[in-house]
C-alpha positions in Angstrom: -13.8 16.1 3.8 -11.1 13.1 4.4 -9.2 12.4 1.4 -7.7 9.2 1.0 -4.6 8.3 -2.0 -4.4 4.8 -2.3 -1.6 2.9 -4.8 -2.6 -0.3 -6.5 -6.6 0.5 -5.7 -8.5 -1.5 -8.6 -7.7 -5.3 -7.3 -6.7 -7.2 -4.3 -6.3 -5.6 -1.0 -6.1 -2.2 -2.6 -9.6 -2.7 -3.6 -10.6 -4.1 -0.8 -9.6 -1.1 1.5 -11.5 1.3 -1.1 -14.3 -0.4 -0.7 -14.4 -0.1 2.9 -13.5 3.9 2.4 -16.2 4.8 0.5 -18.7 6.9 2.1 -20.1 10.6 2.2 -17.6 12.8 3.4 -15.1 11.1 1.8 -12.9 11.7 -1.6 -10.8 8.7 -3.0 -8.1 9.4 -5.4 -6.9 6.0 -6.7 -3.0 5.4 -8.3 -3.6 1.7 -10.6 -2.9 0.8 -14.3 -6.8 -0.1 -14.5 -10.1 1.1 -13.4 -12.1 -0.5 -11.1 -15.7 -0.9 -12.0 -17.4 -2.2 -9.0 -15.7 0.9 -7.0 -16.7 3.3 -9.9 -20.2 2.0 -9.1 -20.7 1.7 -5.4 -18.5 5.4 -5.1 -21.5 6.6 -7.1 -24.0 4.8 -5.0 -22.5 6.0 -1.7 -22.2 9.8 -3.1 -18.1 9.3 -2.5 -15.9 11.7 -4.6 -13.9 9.2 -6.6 -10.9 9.3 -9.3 -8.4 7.2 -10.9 -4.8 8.3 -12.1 -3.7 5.4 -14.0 -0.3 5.3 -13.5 2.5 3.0 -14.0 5.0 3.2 -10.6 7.7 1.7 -11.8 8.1 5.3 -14.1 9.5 6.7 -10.9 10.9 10.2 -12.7 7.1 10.9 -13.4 6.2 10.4 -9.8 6.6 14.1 -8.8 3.9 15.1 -11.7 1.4 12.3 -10.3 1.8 13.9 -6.8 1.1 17.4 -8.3 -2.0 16.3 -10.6 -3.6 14.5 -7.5 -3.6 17.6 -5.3 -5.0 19.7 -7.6 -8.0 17.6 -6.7 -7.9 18.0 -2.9 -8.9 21.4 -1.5 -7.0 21.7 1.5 -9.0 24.4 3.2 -12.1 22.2 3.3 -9.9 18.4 4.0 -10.1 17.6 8.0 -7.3 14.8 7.0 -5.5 13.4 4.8 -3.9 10.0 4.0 -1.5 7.9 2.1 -1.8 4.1 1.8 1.3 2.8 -0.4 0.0 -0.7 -1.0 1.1 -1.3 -4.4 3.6 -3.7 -4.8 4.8 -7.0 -6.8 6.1 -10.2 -5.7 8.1 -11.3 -9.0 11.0 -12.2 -9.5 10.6 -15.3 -7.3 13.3 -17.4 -7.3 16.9 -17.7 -6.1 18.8 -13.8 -6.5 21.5 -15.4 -9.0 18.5 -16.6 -10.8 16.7 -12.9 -11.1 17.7 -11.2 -14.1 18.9 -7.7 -13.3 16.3 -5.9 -14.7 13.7 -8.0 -12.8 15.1 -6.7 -9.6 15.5 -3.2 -10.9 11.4 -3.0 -11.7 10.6 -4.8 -8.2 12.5 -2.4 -6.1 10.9 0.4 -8.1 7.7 -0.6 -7.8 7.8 -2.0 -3.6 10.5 0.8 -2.5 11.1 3.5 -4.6 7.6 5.0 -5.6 6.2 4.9 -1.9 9.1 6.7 -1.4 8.5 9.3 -4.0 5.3 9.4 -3.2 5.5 10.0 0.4 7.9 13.0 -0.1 5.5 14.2 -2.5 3.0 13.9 0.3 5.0 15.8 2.7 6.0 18.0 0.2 2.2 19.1 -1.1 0.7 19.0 2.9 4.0 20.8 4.9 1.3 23.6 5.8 -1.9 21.6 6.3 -2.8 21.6 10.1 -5.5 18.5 9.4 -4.8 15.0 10.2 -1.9 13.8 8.0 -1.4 10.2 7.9 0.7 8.0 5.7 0.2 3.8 5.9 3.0 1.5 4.2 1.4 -2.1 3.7 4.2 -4.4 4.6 4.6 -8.0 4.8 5.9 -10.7 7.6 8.7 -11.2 5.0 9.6 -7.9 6.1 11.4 -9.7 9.3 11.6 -13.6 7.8 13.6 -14.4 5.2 12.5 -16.2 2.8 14.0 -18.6 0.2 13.1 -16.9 -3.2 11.7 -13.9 -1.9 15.1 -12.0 -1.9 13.6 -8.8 -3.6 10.1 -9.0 -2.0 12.2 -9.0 1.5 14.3 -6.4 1.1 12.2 -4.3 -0.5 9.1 -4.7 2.6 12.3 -4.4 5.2 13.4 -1.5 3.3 9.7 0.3 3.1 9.4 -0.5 7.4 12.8 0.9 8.1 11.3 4.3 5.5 8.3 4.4 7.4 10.3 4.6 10.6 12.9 7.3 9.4 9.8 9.4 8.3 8.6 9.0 11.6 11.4 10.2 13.1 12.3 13.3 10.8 8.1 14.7 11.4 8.1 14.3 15.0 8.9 17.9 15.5 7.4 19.4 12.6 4.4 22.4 13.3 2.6 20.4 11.3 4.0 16.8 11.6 3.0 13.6 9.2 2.5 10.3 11.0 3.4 7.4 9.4 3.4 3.6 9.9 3.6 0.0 8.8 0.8 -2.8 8.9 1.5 -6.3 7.6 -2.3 -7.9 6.4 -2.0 -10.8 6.8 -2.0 -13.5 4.0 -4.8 -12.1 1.2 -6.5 -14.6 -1.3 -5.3 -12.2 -4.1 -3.2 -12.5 -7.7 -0.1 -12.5 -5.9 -1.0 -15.3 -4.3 -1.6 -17.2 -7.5 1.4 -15.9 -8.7 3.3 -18.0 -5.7 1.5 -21.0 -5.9 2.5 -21.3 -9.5 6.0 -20.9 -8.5 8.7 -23.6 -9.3 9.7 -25.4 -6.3 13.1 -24.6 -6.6 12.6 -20.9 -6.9 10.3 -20.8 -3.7 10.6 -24.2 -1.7 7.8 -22.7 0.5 5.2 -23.1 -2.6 3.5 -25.9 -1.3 2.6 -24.2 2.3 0.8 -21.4 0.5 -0.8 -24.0 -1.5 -2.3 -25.8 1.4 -3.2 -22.6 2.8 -5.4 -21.6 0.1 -7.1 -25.6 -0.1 -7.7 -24.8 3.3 -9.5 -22.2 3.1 -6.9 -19.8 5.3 -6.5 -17.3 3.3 -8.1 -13.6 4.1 -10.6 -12.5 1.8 -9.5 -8.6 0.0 -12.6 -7.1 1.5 -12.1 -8.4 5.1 -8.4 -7.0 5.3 -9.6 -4.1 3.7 -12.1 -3.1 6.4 -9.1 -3.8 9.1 -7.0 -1.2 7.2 -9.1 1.0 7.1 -10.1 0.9 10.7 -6.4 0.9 12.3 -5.8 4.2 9.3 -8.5 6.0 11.0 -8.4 5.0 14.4 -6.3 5.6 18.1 -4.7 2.5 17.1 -2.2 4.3 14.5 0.7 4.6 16.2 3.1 6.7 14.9 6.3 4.8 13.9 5.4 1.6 14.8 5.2 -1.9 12.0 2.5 -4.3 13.1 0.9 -7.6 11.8 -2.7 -6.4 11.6 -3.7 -9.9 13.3 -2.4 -8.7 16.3 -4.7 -6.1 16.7 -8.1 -7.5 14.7 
């Protein structure tokens, strides 16, 4: 059995990676503030173990407890691997940093750098002894290395999660029993944060109208598409420990 935690599972690219998951042999364990119905249904159809834990991440002091009740589902003497996809994240607040009230940037760095940091010592934590395949997958962003005007918290907090992913990297490397861990940007996903950009003022995010015309132009990647890439690089040779790619290199 393979189990698989993903954050931010019942919409967009979180979803979309479930989706391509599910399958016998398999056991999903979902982190999202709602359920998903078309994976509750299709888990069932594909006879693929799957839970929710609905879950707020920006109540980071209750992160250690969401770890805990989430391995009491996995049996580690029958799991061959197991893996960690932090995709959760938010894009708000979008505009200029003098603009963003403090508590606005408090919740987004939270949400985008704090819980998958919580949750992967958690990880680490629960699977020190586990001689299966142990694999954690941070889903980054090219704002991660371009800054962008408006996006002050949503870079930091991606550049923040790549340089985590890498420190993590270097801290298992000698481990018995080590954790690999990497980054993967998707590519630009047809998803509500995309909405929520396009419906940013223009003097908050002066790049609005380029993801506008990206999305009339049929350019952005469907959830489901980048989901099936995820998944592939998460299971494959491809996962190189350490590393941050743009999926679109590879796929």
């Amino acid at each position: 059995m393979k189990y698989f935690i993903i954050s931010g599972a019942s919409k967009g690219l979180g979803e979309g990676l479930a989706l391509a998951l599910l399958e016998e042999g398999h056991h999903l364990l979902c982190i999202s503030r709602s359920e998903s119905r078309q994976l509750k249904t299709m888990a069932a159809a594909k006879n693929c173990p799957l839970d929710f834990f609905f879950f707020d991440l920006a109540v980071n002091h209750e992160i250690t407890s969401l770890a805990g009740n989430i391995f009491q589902k996995i049996d580690k003497g029958a799991a061959t691997g197991i893996y960690l996809v932090n995709n959760a994240g938010v894009v708000e607040p979008v505009r200029r940093v003098e603009d963003c009230k403090p508590e606005a940037i408090d919740m987004h760095l939270r949400i985008n750098l704090i819980a998958p940091m919580l949750l992967t010592a958690a990880f680490i934590r629960h699977t020190i002894d586990f001689k299966g395949e142990k694999r954690i997958l941070n889903i980054s962003s090219g704002a991660a290395k371009n800054p962008y005007y408006g996006w002050s918290c949503y870079c930091t907090g991606k550049a923040g999660l790549d340089m985590f992913g890498r420190c993590v990297a270097e801290e298992q490397k000698n481990e018995a029993c080590p954790v690999q861990s990497m980054s993967v940007a998707p590519g630009i996903i047809d998803t509500g944060m995309q909405t929520i950009i396009r419906g940013s003022k223009e003097r908050d995010f002066i790049h609005r109208q380029k993801f506008v015309e990206l999305k009339e132009s049929g350019q952005l990647i469907s959830p489901a598409l980048a989901g099936k890439k995820i998944a592939h690089l998460l299971l494959s040779d491809d996962f190189r420990d350490g590393e941050s790619i743009d999926i679109r290199d590879r796929y």
